[in-house]
Steps between C-alpha positions, in 0.01 A plus 500: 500500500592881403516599832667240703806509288474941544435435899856288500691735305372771796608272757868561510396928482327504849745270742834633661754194637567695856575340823189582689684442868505809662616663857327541793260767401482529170210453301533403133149478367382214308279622194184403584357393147698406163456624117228351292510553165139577303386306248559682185854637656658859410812464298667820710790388653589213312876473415625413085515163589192464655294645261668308231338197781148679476541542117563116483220394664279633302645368171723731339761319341833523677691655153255769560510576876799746469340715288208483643648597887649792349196610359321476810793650699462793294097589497465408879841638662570747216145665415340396781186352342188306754391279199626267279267668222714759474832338393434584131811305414406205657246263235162526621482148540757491755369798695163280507666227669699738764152654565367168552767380759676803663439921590709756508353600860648705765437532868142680487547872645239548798583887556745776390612758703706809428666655735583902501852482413425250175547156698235229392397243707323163306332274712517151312283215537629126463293188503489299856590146503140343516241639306205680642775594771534923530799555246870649624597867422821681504643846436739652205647826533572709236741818612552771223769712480628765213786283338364140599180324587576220794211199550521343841387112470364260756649120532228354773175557595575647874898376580685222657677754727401716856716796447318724785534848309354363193108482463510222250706256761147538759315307195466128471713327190218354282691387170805570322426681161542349139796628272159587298354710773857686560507548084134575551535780673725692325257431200258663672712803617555550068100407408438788725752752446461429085870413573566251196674549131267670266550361151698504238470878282184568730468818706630544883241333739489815669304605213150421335467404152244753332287236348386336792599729788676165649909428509618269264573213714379437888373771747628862457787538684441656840575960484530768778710476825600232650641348212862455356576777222883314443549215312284283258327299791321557801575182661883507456647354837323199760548428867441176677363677770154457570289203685712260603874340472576443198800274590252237664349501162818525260393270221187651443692878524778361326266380205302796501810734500686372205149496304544900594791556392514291193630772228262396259161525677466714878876589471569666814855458560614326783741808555134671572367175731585492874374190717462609889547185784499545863818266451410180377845393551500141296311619202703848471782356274244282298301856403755641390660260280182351385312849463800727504305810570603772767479439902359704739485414925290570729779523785326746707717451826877427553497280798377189505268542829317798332428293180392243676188715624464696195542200183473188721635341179859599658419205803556274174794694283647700737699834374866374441304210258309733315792733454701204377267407263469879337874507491489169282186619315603425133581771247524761792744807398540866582222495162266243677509615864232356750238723636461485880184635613448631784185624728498761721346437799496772756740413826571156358746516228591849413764613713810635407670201603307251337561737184893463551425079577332455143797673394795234666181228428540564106826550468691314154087474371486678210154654592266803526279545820131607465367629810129500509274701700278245745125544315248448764222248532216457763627334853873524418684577793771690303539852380718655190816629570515913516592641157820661711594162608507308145657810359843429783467151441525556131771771508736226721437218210518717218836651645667138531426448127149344492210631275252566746132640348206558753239306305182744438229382656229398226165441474403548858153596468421205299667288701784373271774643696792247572412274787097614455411191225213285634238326286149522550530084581520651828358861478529765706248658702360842418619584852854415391458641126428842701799502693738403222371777294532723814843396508583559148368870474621630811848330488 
C-alpha cells in the first residue's frame, strides 16, 4: 500500500538515538504521541532520493525518474506552486496520477499576527496522531529587517527541555515534527509573503499585470513597512530557534535543512542557517558534519551550579562538555564562529564578573556573544536585566575581542518575542494574554 511504504520512509525523520539516562533532577520529556502520515501524503519535505521512491511507486519508469525529480524540485521548491495542475511542464497524465496519490499541502495557518515593528507570528496547525483527536499547533516567526528577512522555525510541538526562563520549556513535548512540517513552514512564510520566483520575462511580483489586476505567478508579494527593501528575497536567512530542540530531533532538522538549502529549489545558504541547542553534547559534532550549517548556544550562565537551575540540561552535559564539543564543532573558523546566546536575567547573570567569566569561559572559541534581553512571561519569577547593566556587560566582552549585539527585542506584543513561543495545544488564558501584552507595551 501507498502509504505504508511513505509512513516507513518517515520513520527514520522523527527518532533521535540519545541515551535517555539522566541525573538526579532532570527531566527529559518523552513525546507524548508520534507522526502519522495522512493518506494521500504531502510531497514537502521529501529528499531527491525519496521522491525518486514516491515517483516509483506510482509507476514512472526508473529511466525517467531523474528528470522527472528535477522537474518537481523546480515547480514546488523553486515557484512554489500548491498543485500539481500547475506544473505546465509536467504531461497532464502524470500530474493526474500525482493528484491522485499525493498534495502539495502545508501546515494549515490558524491565525496571523503582525506585530508593530513588522514581526509576523503564524500559528500552524498539524494533524494529531489519532484521528478525531484535537490536532497539534506550533508557531513560526518571521522577523523583518531592511537588508534581510529572518524566519524562526519550530522542531517539536512543546520541547523535550525545562529551561526555567523559557515559556516554551513549561509546555508538555507532544511529538517531534516531520522534515515536511520544518520545510512546511518556511513554505508557508513565502505563500504568504508572495516570497517565490516570478517567471521567466514576466513582471516583478510586486506588481499587477494590467489585464487581470493579479501578479503573474502566486500571491502579490507583501508592500509597506515591515518588510525587507534589500535583496531579491524576503525570506533570506533561518534560525532553528523556535518550539523545541532541534538536536533531539536532528534527522528530521537535518532532512528538512538540506531540502532548504538545496541551491536549486529553497536555496538558503547554509552560511544564512543557524541551528540553536541548549547543548546537546553527543549530537553537536553529528549536526555539523551532517548538516554543516552555523551553531549558536544557549550558554546563559558560566558556572555550572547556575546552569544547573537555569537549563537543567547542564545536570546531563555539564559546561566543560559542551565547551569541548563547540571547540571540535566541524568547519568552525574565525569565518564560522559559534553564537553564544545569552539571557539577561536581572541579579542572576549580569554582573560584571560574570561578564569578565564568559570572557576566560570562551577563550581559543572562535565566537560572537549575543546577549539577549530576558522577555517576560506570566508567573516567571525573573526580571530583565537594566539596559545600564547589559550595556557594562557588553562593553567588558566587546573590549576582550568578542562581537557582542544586544538582541532587539521583537514582536513582544504579539507574543513572538524570544523565549515567549507557546502553541495554542496548551493556550493561554486571557488573564495571562493581558499581562504579556502589559508587559510588552510598557517594557
Amino acid at each position: 500500500m501507498l502509504t505504508t511504504g511513505f509512513a516507513k520512509l518517515m520513520s527514520t525523520a522523527i527518532t533521535t538515538d540519545i541515551a535517555t539516562s539522566a541525573p538526579t533532577g532532570f527531566v527529559e520529556k518523552a513525546p507524548l504521541e508520534r507522526y502519522v502520515p495522512p493518506e494521500k501524503p504531502s510531497l514537502i519535505g521529501l529528499s531527491r532520493a525519496q521522491l525518486a521512491e514516491a515517483l516509483g511507486r506510482v509507476g514512472v519508469p526508473g529511466q525517467q525518474r531523474k528528470m522527472r525529480v528535477q522537474q518537481l524540485w523546480h515547480w514546488i521548491y523553486l515557484r512554489g506552486v500548491q498543485s500539481f495542475g500547475e506544473m505546465t511542464s509536467v504531461s497532464k497524465e502524470l500530474r493526474a496520477l500525482l493528484d491522485a496519490q499525493f498534495t502539495l499541502a502545508r501546515p494549515e495557518v490558524v491565525a496571523e499576527q503582525v506585530s508593530v515593528d513588522g514581526t509576523r507570528k503564524w500559528l500552524l496547525r498539524l494533524p494529531g496522531e489519532h484521528p478525531g483527536e484535537n490536532p497539534h499547533e506550533v508557531e513560526c516567526v518571521y522577523i523583518p529587517e531592511t537588508d534581510r528577512g529572518t524566519l524562526c522555525l519550530s522542531s517539536q510541538v512543546g520541547c523535550t527541555l525545562t529551561c526555567t526562563f523559557c515559556h516554551t520549556g513549561t509546555q508538555r513535548l507532544v511529538r517531534n515534527l516531520t522534515p515536511g512540517e520544518i520545510v512546511g513552514q518556511v513554505m508557508v512564510a513565502r505563500d504568504r509573503l508572495g516570497d517565490w520566483q516570478r517567471k521567466s520575462g514576466s513582471p516583478d511580483l510586486r506588481t499587477l499585470r494590467p489585464s487581470s489586476g493579479k501578479p503573474e505567478l502566486g500571491p502579490q508579494r507583501v508592500q509597506g513597512p515591515g518588510v525587507p527593501t534589500e535583496g531579491d528575497r524576503f525570506v533570506s536567512n533561518i534560525v532553528m530557534m523556535g518550539m523545541g530542540e532541534p538536536l533531539y530531533n536532528l534527522e528530521a532538522v537535518r532532512d528538512g535543512l538540506l531540502v532548504v538549502a538545496d541551491g536549486e529549489g529553497l536555496s538558503i545558504s547554509k552560511r544564512r542557517i543557524t541551528l540553536s541547542t541548549s547543548g546537546v553534547v553527543p549530537m553537536i559534532a553529528r549536526a555539523g558534519a551532517e548538516i554543516g550549517v552555523m551553531l549558536a548556544v544557549s550558554l546563559h550562565a558560566v558556572t555550572d551550579e547556575l546552569r544547573n537551575e537555569l537549563v537543567p540540561l547542564n545536570r546531563k552535559y555539564p559546561i566543560r562538555e559542551l565547551l569541548d564539543a563547540c571547540r571540535n564543532y566541524p568547519g568552525l573558523s574565525n569565518a564560522r564562529r559559534i553564537t553564544f546566546e545569552y539571557v539577561m536575567l536581572k541579579g542572576v547573570n549580569d554582573s560584571v564578573a560574570d561578564a569578565k567569566a564568559l570572557v576566560r569561559l570562551l577563550k581559543g572559541i572562535p565566537a560572537k556573544i549575543n546577549l539577549i534581553p530576558f522577555n517576560p512571561w506570566p508567573g516567571t519569577r525573573y526580571e530583565c536585566s537594566d539596559w545600564g547593566d547589559i550595556e557594562q556587560f557588553s562593553e567588558i566582552i566587546f573590549n576582550a575581542g568578542y562581537a557582542s549585539p544586544v538582541r532587539t527585542p521583537r514582536g513582544r506584543d504579539i507574543l513572538a518575542a524570544c523565549g515567549q513561543l507557546k502553541s495554542a495545544t496548551e493556550k493561554l488564558s486571557a488573564r495571562e494574554r493581558l499581562a504579556l501584552r502589559a508587559m510588552a507595551m510598557t517594557d
